[in-house]
Every structure is written in structure tokens, then in C-alpha cells.
C-alpha positions as CSV (number, residue, x, y, z in Angstrom):
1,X,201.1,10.8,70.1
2,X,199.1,8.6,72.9
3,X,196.0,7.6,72.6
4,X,193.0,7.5,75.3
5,X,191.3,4.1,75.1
6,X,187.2,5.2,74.9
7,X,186.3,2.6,77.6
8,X,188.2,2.4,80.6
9,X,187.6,-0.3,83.4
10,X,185.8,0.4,86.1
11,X,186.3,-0.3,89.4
12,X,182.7,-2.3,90.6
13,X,181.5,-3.0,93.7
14,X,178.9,-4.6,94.9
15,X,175.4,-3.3,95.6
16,X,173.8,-3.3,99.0
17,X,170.1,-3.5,99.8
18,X,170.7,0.7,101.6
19,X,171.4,1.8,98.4
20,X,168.0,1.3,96.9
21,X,165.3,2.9,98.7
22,X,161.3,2.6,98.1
23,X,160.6,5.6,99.0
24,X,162.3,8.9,98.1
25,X,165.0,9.8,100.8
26,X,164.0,13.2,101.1
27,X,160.8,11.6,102.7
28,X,161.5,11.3,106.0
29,X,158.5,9.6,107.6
30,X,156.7,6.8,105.7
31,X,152.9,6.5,105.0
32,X,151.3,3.4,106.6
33,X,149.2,1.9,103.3
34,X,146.1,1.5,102.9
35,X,144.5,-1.9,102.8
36,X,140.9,-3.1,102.6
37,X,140.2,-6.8,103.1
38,X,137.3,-8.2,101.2
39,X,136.5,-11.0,103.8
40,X,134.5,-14.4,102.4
41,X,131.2,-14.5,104.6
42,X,129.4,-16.6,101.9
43,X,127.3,-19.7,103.1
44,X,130.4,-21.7,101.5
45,X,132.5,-20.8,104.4
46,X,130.7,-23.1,106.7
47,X,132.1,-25.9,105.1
48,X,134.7,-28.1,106.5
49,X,138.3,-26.4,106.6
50,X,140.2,-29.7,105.5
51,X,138.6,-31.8,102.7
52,X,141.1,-34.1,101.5
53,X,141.7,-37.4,104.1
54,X,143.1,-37.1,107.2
55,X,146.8,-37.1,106.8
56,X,149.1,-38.3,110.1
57,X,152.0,-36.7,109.0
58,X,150.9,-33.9,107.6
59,X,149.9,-30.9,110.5
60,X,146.4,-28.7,110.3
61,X,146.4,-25.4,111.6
62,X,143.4,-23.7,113.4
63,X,142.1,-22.3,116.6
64,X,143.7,-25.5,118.3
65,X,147.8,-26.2,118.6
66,X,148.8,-29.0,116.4
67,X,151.5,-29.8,118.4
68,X,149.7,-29.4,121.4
69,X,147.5,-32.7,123.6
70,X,144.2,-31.5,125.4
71,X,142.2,-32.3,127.9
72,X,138.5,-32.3,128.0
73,X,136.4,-30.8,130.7
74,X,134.4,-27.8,131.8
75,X,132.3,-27.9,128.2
76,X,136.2,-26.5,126.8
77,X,139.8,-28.4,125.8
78,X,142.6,-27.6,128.1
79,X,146.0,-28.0,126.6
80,X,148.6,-29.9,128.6
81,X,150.9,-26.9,130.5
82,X,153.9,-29.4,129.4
83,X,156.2,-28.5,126.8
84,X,154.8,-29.3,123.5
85,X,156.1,-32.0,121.6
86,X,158.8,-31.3,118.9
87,X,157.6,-33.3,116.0
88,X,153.3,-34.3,115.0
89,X,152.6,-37.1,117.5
90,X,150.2,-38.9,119.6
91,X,149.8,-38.1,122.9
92,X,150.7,-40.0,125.4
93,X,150.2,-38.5,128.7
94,X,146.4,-40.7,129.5
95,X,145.1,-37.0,130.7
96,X,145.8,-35.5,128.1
97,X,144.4,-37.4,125.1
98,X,143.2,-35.7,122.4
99,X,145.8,-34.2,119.7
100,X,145.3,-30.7,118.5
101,X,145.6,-32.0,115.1
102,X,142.8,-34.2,114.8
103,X,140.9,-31.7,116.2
104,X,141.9,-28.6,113.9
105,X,141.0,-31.8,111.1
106,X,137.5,-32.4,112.5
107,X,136.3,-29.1,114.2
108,X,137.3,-26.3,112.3
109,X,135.3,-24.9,109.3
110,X,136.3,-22.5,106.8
111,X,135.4,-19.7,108.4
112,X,137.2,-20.7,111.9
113,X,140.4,-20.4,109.7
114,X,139.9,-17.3,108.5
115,X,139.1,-15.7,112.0
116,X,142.1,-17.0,113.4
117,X,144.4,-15.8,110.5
118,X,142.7,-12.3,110.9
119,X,142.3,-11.8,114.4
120,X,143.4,-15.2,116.0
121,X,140.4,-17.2,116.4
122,X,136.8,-16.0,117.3
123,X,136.8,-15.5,120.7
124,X,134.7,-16.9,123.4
125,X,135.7,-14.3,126.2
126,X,136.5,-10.5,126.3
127,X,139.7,-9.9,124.5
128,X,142.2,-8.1,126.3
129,X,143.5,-4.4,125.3
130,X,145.7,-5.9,122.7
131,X,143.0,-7.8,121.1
132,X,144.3,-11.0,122.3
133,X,142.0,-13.6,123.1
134,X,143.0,-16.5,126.1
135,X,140.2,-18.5,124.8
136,X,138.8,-19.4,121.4
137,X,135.7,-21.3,120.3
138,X,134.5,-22.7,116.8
139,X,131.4,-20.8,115.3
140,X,128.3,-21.2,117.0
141,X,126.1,-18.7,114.8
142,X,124.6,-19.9,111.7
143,X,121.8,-18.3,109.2
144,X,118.4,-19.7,108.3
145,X,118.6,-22.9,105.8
146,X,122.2,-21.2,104.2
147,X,124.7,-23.8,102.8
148,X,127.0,-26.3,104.0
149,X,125.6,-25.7,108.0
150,X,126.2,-29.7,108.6
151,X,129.2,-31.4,108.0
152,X,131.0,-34.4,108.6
153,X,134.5,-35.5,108.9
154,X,135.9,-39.8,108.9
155,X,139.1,-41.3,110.3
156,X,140.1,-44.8,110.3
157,X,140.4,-46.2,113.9
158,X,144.0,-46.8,113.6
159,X,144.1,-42.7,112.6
160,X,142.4,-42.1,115.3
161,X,143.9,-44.3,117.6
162,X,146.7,-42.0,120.0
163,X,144.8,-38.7,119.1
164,X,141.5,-39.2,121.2
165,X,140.0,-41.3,124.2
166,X,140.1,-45.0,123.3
167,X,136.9,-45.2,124.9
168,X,135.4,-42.8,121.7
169,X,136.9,-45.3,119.4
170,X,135.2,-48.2,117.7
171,X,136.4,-51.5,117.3
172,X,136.8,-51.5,113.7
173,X,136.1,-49.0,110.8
174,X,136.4,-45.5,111.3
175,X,135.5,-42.6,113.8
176,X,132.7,-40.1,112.2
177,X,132.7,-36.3,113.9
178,X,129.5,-34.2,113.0
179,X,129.1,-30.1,113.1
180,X,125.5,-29.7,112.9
181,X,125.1,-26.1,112.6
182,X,121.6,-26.4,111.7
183,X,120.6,-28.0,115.0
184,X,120.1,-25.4,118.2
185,X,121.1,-27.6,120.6
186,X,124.5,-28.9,118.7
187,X,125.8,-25.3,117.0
188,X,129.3,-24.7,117.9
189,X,129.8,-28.4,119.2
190,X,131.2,-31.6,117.1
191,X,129.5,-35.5,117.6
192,X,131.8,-38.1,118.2
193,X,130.3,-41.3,116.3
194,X,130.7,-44.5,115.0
195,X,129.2,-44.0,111.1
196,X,128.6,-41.6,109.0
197,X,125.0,-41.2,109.5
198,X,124.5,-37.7,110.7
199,X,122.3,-37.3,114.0
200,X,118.6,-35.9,113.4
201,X,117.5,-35.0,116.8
202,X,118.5,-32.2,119.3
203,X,121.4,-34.8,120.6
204,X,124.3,-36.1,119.1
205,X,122.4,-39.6,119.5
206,X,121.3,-42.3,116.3
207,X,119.7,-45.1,118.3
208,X,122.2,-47.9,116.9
209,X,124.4,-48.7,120.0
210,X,127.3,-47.0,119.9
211,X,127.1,-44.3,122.2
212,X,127.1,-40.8,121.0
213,X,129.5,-37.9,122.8
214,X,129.2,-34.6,122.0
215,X,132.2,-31.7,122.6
216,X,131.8,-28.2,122.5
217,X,134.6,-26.7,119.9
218,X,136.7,-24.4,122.6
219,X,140.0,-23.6,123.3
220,X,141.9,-22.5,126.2
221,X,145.1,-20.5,124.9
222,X,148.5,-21.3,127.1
223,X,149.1,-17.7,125.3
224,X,146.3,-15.5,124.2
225,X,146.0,-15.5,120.3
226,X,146.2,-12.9,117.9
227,X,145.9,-12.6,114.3
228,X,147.5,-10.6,111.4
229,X,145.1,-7.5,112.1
230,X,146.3,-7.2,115.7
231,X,150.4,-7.8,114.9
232,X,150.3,-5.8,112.1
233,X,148.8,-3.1,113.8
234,X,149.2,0.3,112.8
235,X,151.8,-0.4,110.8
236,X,149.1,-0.9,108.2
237,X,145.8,1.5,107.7
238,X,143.3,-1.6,107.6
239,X,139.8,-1.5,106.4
240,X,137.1,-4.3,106.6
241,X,134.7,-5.5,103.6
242,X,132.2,-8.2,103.3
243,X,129.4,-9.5,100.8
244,X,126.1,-7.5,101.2
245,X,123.4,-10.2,103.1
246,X,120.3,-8.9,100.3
247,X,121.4,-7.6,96.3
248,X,125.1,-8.1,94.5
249,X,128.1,-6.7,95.7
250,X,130.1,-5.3,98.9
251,X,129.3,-3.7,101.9
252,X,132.0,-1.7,103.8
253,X,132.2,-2.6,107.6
254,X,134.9,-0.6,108.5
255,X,136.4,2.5,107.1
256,X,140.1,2.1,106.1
257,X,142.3,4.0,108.9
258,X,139.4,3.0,111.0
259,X,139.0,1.8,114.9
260,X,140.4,-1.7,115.1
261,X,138.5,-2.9,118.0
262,X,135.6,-2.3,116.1
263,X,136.9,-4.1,113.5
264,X,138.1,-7.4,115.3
265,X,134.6,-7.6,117.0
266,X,132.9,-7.4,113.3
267,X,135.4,-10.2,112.5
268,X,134.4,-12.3,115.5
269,X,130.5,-11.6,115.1
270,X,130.6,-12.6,111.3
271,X,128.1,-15.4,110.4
272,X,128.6,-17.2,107.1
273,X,125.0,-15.8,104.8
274,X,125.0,-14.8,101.6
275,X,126.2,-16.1,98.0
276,X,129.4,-14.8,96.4
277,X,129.4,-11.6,93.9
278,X,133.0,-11.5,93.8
279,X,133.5,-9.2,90.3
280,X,130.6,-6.8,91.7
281,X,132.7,-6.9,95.5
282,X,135.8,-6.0,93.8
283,X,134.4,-3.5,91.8
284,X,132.7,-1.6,94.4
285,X,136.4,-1.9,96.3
286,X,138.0,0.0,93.8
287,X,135.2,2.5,94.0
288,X,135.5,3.1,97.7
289,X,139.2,4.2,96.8
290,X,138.2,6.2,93.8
């Protein structure tokens, strides 16, 4: 009499990614999820994007192309319409000489970052249907005596040499850039200088010699920017929350599933103000989906 063995082989094959599903596959449109973005406006987010020393090799992102040499004129920085280089350079072309990476390094603050994540860069014109923006600009709005408005970033000379005028560059020692958010006449603008002393005046000017320049923090796009807002699109039900200006907690912008052209402008017209209640924020989050 034959026997059966209990356990057989098998024949196995291998899996493939259409057999697992994340949604049930007798659903046959999907949801777009709901997503509300608790954006930083605190008075912290005027501080200086990159803290650490400049690094030659390394490349900083912002509303300017690292890759990309500029040209200043017309109170804006033109990139050069040549192809881009491949690699983090200096630039070389005499009309074109300052690098977008020194100036992402020196001009952007924390907040200039998270614009241009979320909606490419705060723009300095009218954006176009598709919320693309052909020119960006550093922020230029600031609140009362709130933190962190002034702010000062150092290279050495030989850093700086290659990625700026040589005219702009001392002899020896290092090249100071200022953001002085707290003075009218220099919001939205960077010093170029030869210390570290920051200027007290309505000009970018310290009386010691050296001759002061000041630049206004604005960028001509070869391609109009966008952010993750505007590519993800409505894809993604997006809703906007910040930290309430007066008491703890968050204050709902704009409505998840709401208009995102009303969104992108609250983006834009966000001025660092207020402290940070994160854990009361987070909890009045969860509320709103409640």
C-alpha cells in the first residue's frame, strides 16, 4: 500500500510588485489624501539657512541655481543663458561672476528655503496659471523687533575668490555679507563688506574704508520655479497651517481640499512672527481632522 507524503513541493515563483495592491481592487478610483502642512513662521525662521562654514565642494540649494553664474544689474541677478556647468565651480565667464552657490550660502534664510520647497521660491512677480514664478526674491517683510531679523554670513577671500567680483573682495581676511531685516532701507537686500561689523545706518555703509555694496536678493528663473505644492498638484488634497501671531497653538490658513492659488499666495505673503507651540499646533491638527 502507497503512501502520500503530507508535504509535497511546491512549485514557487517569484512575487511581483502587481500582485500586492494598496488599495482594494474592487476600488476602482483612488482617493487623493488628505494632507495639512503645519508650516514654521516662528521669528526663528529668519535666521540664516546655512550655519556651518562655507563649504567649496559641498552645493547649497535655494532660490538661486548652484550650478548656475549670474550677473548683476537692474537691482536683480541674471543667470548666464549658457549651459550650466556640470560639476560646483567658479565662474569664469568675467560677465558672469557671481556663483549661485555663494549666493544660496549668503542670501537665503530659513524661511527662503522653505518657500521654494513649497511653492518654489517667494515670488517677486505674478505667477503664471501654473503657479510658476519666472522670478524669485529673498524676504523683504519682517515683524516688529521679532528674532534673528539681522544676520551675517563670512568667507575667506580665497572662498570667495571665483564666486563674486574681484573688485568686492578684500585683500586679505574674509568677505562679510549682511541681511538686515531690521533696517527699511536694506530688507530683502544683502551688504557686501570687509568685517564683520554689521552696518547701523539706513546704508550698507561703516565709515572704515572699504567700500560698502549693497544687492537686492532676486532671481531671474531661465525656467519659472515651482515647488512641491504646485507639482504635486491635485494629486494630493493639501491644506495649509501656521502658528497663531497672539495665544498658543495653530491657525488654519487654508482648508484641506482647498483653492491652491490661495494657498501659494499665503505661502508667499508669510512673514516670520511668532514663537513656536509646536505640541499645542499639533494638537489642534489632529482636532481639525477629528
Amino acid at each position: 500500500m502507497g503512501m502520500m507524503p503530507l508535504f509535497s513541493p511546491l512549485e514557487v515563483n517569484a512575487q511581483a510588485m502587481a500582485d500586492y495592491t494598496s488599495t482594494p481592487p474592487f476600488i476602482s478610483d483612488g482617493v487623493p489624501p488628505n494632507v495639512l502642512l503645519l508650516m514654521d513662521n516662528s521669528g526663528s525662521m529668519n535666521m540664516a539657512a546655512y550655519q556651518p562654514a562655507f563649504d567649496t565642494t559641498r552645493a547649497y540649494f535655494g532660490i538661486f541655481d548652484p550650478y548656475e553664474c549670474y550677473a548683476y544689474g537692474a537691482l536683480k541677478f541674471a543667470p548666464d543663458p549658457a549651459a550650466n556647468p556640470a560639476a560646483l565651480s567658479t565662474c569664469s565667464n568675467a560677465a558672469y561672476p557671481w556663483s549661485g552657490n555663494l549666493l544660496n550660502y549668503v542670501a537665503n534664510r530659513r524661511i527662503d528655503i522653505v518657500k521654494w520647497v513649497m511653492v518654489g521660491g517667494m515670488c517677486d512677480v505674478g505667477r503664471g496659471s501654473d503657479g510658476s514664478c519666472p522670478r524669485t526674491k529673498g524676504q523683504d517683510t519682517f515683524s516688529g523687533t521679532v528674532c534673528c531679523q539681522d544676520q551675517t554670513q563670512s568667507l575667506t577671500v580665497a572662498q570667495a575668490s571665483g564666486r563674486m567680483p574681484t573688485s568686492l573682495i578684500p585683500g586679505a581676511g574674509s568677505v562679510s555679507f549682511h541681511m538686515m531685516g531690521s533696517k527699511a532701507s536694506l530688507k530683502g537686500s544683502f551688504c557686501v563688506d570687509n568685517d564683520s561689523t554689521q552696518p547701523t545706518g539706513a546704508d550698507c555703509s561703516d565709515d572704515d574704508g572699504y567700500s560698502e555694496t549693497n544687492f537686492i536678493i532676486r532671481a531671474e528663473n531661465l525656467t519659472a520655479t515651482t515647488g512641491v505644492i504646485q507639482q504635486v498638484g491635485n494629486k494630493t488634497r493639501f491644506g495649509l497651517m501656521q502658528f497663531k501671531g497672539a495665544g498658543d497653538g495653530g491657525k488654519v490658513l487654508s482648508d484641506v481640499g482647498g483653492n491652491v492659488t490661495s494657498m501659494v499666495a499665503a505661502i508667499d505673503n508669510t512673514t516670520p512672527a511668532t514663537w513656536t507651540p509646536l505640541a499645542e499646533s499639533l494638537y489642534e491638527a489632529t482636532r481639525y481632522f477629528a
